[in-house]
C-alpha positions in Angstrom: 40.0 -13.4 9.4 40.1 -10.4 11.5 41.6 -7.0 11.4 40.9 -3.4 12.9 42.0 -0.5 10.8 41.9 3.3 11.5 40.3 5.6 8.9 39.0 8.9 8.2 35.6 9.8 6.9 35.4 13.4 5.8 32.7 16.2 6.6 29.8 16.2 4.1 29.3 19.5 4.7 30.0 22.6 2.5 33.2 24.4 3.3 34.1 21.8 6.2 37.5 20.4 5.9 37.2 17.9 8.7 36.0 14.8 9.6 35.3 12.0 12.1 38.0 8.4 13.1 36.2 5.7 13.2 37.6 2.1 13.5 36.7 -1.0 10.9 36.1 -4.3 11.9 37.1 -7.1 9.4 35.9 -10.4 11.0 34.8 -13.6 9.0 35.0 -11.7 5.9 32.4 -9.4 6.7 33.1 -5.4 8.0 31.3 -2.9 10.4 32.6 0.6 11.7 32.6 2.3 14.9 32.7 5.5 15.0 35.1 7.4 17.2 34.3 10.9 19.6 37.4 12.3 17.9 37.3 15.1 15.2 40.4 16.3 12.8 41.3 18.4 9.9 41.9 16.4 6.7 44.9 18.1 6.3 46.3 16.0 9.9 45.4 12.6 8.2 47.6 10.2 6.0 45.3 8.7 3.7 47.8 5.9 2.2 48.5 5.1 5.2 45.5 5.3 7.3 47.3 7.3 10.5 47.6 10.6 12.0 50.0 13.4 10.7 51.5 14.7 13.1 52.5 18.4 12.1 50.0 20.5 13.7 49.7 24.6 13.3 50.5 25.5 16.8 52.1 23.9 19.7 49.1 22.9 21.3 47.6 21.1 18.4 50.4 19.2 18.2 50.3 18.4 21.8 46.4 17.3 21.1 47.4 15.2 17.9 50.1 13.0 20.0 47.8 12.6 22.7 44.9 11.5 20.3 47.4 9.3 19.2 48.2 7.4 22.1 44.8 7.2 22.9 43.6 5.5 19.9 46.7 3.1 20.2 45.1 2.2 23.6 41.5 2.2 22.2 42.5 -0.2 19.3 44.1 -2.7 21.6 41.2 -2.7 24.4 39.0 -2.9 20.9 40.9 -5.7 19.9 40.8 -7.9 23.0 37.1 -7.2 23.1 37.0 -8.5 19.6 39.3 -11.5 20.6 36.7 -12.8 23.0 34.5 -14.0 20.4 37.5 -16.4 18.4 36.2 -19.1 17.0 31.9 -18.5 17.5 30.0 -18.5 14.5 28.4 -14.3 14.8 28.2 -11.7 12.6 30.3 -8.5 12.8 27.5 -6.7 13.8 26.3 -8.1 17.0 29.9 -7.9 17.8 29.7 -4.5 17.4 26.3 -4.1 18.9 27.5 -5.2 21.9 30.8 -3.3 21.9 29.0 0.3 21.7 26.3 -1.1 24.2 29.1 -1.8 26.8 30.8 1.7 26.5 27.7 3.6 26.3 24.5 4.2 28.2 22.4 3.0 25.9 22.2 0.1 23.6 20.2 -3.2 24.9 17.3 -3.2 23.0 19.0 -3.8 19.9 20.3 -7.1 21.5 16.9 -7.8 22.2 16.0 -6.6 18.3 19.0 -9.2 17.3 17.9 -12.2 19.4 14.5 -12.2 18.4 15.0 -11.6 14.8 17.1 -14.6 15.0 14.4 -16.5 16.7 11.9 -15.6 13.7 14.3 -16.9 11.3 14.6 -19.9 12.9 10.7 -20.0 13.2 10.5 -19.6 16.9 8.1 -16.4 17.0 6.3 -17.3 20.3 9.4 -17.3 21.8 10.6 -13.7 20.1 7.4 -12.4 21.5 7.6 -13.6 24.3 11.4 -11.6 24.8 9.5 -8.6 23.3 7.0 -8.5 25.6 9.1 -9.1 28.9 11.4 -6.6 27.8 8.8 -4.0 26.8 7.7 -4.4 30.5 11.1 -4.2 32.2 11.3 -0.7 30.3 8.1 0.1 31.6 8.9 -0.7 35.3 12.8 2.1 35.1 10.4 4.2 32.9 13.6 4.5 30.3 13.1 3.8 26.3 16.5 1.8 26.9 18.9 0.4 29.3 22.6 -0.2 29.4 24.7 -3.2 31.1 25.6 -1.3 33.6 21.7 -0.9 34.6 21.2 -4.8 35.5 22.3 -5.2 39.1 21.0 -7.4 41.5 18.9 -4.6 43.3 17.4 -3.9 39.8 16.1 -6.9 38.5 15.2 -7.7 42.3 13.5 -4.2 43.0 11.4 -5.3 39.7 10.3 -8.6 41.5 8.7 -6.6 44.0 6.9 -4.5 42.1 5.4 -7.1 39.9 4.8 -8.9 43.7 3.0 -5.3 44.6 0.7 -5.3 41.4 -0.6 -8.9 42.7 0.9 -10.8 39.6 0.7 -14.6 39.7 3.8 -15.9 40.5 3.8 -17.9 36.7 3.7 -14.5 35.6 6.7 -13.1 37.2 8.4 -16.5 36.9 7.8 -15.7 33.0 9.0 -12.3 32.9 12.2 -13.3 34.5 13.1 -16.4 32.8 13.0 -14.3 30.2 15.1 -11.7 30.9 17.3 -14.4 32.3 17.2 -16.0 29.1 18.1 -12.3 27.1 21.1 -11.6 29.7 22.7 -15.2 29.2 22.2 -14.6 25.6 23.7 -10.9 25.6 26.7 -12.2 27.9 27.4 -14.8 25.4 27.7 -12.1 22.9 29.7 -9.4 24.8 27.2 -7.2 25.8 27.5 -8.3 29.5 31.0 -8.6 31.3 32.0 -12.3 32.0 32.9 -11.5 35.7 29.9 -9.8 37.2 27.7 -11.8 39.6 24.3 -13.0 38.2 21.4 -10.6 38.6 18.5 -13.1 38.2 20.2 -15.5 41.4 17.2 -14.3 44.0 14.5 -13.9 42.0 11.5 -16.3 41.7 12.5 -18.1 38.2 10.1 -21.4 39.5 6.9 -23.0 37.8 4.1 -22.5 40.4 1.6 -25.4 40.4 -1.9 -23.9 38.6 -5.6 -24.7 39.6 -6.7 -27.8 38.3 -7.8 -27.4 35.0 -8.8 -30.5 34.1 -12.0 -31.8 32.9 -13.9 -35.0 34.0 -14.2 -38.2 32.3 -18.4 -37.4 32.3 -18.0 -33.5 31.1 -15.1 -35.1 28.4 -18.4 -37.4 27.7 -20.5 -35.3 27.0 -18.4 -32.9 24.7 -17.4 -36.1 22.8 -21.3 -36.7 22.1 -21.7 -35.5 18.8 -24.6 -37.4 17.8 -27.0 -35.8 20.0 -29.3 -33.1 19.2 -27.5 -30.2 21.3 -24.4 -30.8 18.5 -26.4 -30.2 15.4 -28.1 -27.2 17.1 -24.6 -25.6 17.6 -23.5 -22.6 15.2 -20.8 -23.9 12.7 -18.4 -21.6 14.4 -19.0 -23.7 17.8 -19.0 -27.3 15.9 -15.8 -26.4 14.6 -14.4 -25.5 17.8 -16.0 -28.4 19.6 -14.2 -30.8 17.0 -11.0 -29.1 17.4 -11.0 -29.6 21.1 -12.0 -33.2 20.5 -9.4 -33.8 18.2 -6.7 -32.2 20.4 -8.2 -34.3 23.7 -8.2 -37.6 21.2 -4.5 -36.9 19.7 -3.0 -37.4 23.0 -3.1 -33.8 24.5 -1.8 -32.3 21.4 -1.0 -28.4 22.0 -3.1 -26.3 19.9 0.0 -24.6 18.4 0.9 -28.2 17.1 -2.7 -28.8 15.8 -2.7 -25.8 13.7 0.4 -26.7 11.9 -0.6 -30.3 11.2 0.0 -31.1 7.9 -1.5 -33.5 6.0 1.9 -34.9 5.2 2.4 -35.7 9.1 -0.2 -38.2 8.7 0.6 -41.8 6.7 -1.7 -44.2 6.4 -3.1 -45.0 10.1 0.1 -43.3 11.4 -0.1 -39.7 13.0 4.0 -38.2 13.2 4.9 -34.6 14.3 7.3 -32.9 15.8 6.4 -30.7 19.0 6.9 -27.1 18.3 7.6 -26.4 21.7 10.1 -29.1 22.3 10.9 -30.1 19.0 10.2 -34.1 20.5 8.8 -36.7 17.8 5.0 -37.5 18.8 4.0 -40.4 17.2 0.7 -42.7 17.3 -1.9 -44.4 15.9 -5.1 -42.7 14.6 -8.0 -43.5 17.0 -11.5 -43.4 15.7 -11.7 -39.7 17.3 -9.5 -37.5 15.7 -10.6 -39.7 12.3 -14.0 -38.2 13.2 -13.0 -34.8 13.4 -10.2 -35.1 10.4 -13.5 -36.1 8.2 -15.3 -32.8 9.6 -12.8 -30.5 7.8 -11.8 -32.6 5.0 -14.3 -31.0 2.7 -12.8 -27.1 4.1 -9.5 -28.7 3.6 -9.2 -30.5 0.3 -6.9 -28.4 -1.3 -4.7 -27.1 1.7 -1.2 -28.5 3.0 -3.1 -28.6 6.3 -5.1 -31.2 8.2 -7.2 -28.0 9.7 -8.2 -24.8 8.3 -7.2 -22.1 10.8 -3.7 -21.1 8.4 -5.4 -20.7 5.5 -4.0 -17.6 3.3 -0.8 -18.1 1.8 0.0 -14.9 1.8 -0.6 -13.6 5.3 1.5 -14.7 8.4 2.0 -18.4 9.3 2.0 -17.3 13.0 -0.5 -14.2 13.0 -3.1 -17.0 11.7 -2.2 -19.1 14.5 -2.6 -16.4 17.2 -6.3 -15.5 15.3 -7.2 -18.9 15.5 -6.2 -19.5 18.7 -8.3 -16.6 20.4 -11.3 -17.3 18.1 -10.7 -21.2 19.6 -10.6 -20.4 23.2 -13.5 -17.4 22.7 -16.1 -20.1 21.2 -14.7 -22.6 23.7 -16.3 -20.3 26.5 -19.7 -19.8 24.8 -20.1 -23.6 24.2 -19.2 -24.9 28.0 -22.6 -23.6 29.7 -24.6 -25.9 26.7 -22.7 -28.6 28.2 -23.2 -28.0 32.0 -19.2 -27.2 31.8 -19.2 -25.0 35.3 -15.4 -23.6 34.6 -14.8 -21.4 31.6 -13.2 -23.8 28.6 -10.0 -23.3 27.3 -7.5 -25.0 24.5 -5.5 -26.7 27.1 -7.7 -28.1 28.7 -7.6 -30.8 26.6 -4.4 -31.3 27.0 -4.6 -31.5 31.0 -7.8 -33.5 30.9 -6.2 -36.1 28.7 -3.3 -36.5 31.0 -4.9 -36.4 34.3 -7.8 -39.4 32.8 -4.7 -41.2 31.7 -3.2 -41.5 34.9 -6.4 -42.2 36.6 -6.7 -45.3 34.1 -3.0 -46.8 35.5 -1.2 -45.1 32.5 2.6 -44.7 33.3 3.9 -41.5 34.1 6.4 -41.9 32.0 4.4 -43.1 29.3 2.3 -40.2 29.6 5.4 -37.6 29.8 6.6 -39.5 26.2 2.9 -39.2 24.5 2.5 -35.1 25.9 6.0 -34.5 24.7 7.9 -32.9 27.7 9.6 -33.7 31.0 7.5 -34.2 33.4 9.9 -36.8 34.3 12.5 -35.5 32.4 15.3 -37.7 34.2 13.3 -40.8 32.6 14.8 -39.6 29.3 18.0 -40.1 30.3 18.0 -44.0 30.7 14.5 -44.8 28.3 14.6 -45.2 24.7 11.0 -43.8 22.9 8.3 -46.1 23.9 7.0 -46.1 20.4 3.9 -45.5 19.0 2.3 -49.0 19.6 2.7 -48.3 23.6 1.1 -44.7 23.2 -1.5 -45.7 21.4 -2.6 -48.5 23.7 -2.2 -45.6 26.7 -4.3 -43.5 24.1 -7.0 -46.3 23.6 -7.4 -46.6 27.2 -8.2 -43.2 27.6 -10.7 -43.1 24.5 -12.3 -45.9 26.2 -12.7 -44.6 29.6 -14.5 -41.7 28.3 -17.1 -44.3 26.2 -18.1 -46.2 28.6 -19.2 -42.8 30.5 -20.9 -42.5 26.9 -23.0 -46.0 27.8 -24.0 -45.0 31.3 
């Protein structure tokens, strides 16, 4: 269902006998106003009938009240084909609105931005809402404005804010991550009306690319020695470091498991000798067999653990924020990460995904597929493999991840 009526909403101030038009949006059962520039007496309003009166006191007001007239007739229809364009999508009223007043005024993006990432928070996606937050943020730091219209993003816009990210020597990763992001809020926005369907694509010539990184990979001998944990140097480590050192372990052991996916490991996830997740990132099923590493570092929390949902203990209070406990765990992880590496002759600063690249780059050294090792990570790194493959399965993942657990052993033997 949807209808646009004209109405009247009367001063609410003492001894005022006018008021403002605004127009009501019906649509899916739901309603939202607009209110209109235009100002009358309540004396030139039909109430019953939600129109104008036209009998004005003097000739000119009568004149003004006909040409009001015709204008809201033409305002209504333009409001109404505006409305049309989103027949059939499941939105609320208000974002149609939202991007109705953001189109015909000078200001009004942010609260797109406000819209989309609430949205992404209900749907659990937070990294990715402040991720939008903090592109944008920047983007209104660059024009120096508190808030930007459609009309601001043109090609020389978005481009001139290339180059000065370029100028401030930003990685190009980082500006590839601003403006995928940005990308990623304009297609959004377009699909709701903020943006006109016609206009040309101001993101086209701007860098939008992955860069390769610096290797960040560990060896199979400094994996060897972090996965030592019998030796004296491990019992002399603070319990903060131990824990750290088991996490990273358990991450390297589980396949390259992201450390966003670690600290939402539920206990649930794991059945019998079975470990089954899905990827946050991705939302790809991970499965595999529990190898004798991550049982060792499972066993090192279970006491710290016994009466959590979780497998680990960095979300631990109920009441505080699933996420905000991630983010805290994650920076304590990667700040004990670099106070352990010199201990074990590690000459680049640790990090949480290192892991992750180490495990991958020792896999392929040891003849594991690429595509197997693309299946176990979770991602595309040969996402055109997807297209024509079925899942390998967890039997074929955890004979790559066997492989691997060996290769670092028999550094362990040497």
């Amino acid at each position: 269902m949807c209808s646009i009526q004209l109405h009247f909403r009367p001063s609410v101030r003492r001894g005022r006998t006018g008021g403002k038009l605004f127009f009501r949006l019906i649509y899916n059962r739901r309603s939202g106003n607009i209110t209109l520039p235009y100002s009358i007496d309540v004396s030139e309003w039909d109430a019953e009938n939600h129109q104008l009166l036209l009998k004005g006191n003097s000739p000119e007001r009568l004149y003004f009240l006909k040409e009001l007239q015709l204008t809201l007739s033409r305002e209504k229809d333009a409001f109404r084909m505006f409305v049309a364009s989103f027949e059939g999508k499941n939105i609320h009223v208000r974002d149609i609105i939202s991007a109705y007043r953001s189109r015909f005024s000078p200001k009004g993006l942010t609260s797109l931005v406000d819209s989309l990432t609430r949205e992404l928070i209900q749907e659990n996606r937070e990294r990715t809402a402040r991720a939008y937050r903090t592109a944008w943020r920047r983007l209104l730091l660059y024009c120096g404005k508190k808030d930007l219209s459609s009309r601001d993003f043109s090609d020389g816009f978005i481009k001139g804010f290339e180059r000065l990210l370029q100028a401030e020597k930003c990685s190009l990763n980082t500006i590839s991550f601003y403006m995928r992001n940005l990308r990623a809020i304009y297609n959004k926005g377009k699909e709701k009306g903020f943006f006109p369907q016609d206009v040309s694509h101001p993101f086209r010539n701007v860098y939008t690319k992955v860069a390769p990184t610096r290797k960040r990979a560990l060896s199979k001998e400094e994996i060897s020695r972090l996965n030592n944990l019998n030796d004296d140097l491990f019992y002399q480590l603070p319990t903060g470091e131990k824990d750290a050192l088991h996490l990273f372990l358990f991450s390297f052991h589980a396949c390259g498991m992201s450390f966003v996916d670690l600290a939402y490991l539920r206990k649930s996830d794991i059945r019998g000798n079975t470990l089954s997740y899905y990827r946050k990132k991705t939302g790809r099923l991970i499965q595999m067999k529990l190898s004798e590493g991550m049982k060792r570092s499972i066993n090192y929390f279970s006491l710290r653990t016994k009466h959590s949902p979780y497998v680990f203990p960095v979300i631990q209070n109920k009441s505080s924020s699933l996420y905000a406990q991630y983010c805290r765990g994650l920076r304590i992880q990667n700040q004990r990460l670099k106070s352990i590496k010199d201990k074990f002759r590690i000459k680049r600063d640790l990090s949480t995904h290192m892991a992750r690249h180490s495990w991958a780059t020792i896999a392929r050294s040891e003849s594991v597929s690429v595509d197997i090792i693309s299946e176990a990570l979770g991602h595309s790194f040969v996402s055109t493999t997807y297209i024509y493959l079925d899942s390998f399965g967890s039997n074929v993942i955890g004979l790559a991840n066997q492989k691997v657990s060996q290769a670092v052993s028999r550094f362990s033997s040497i």
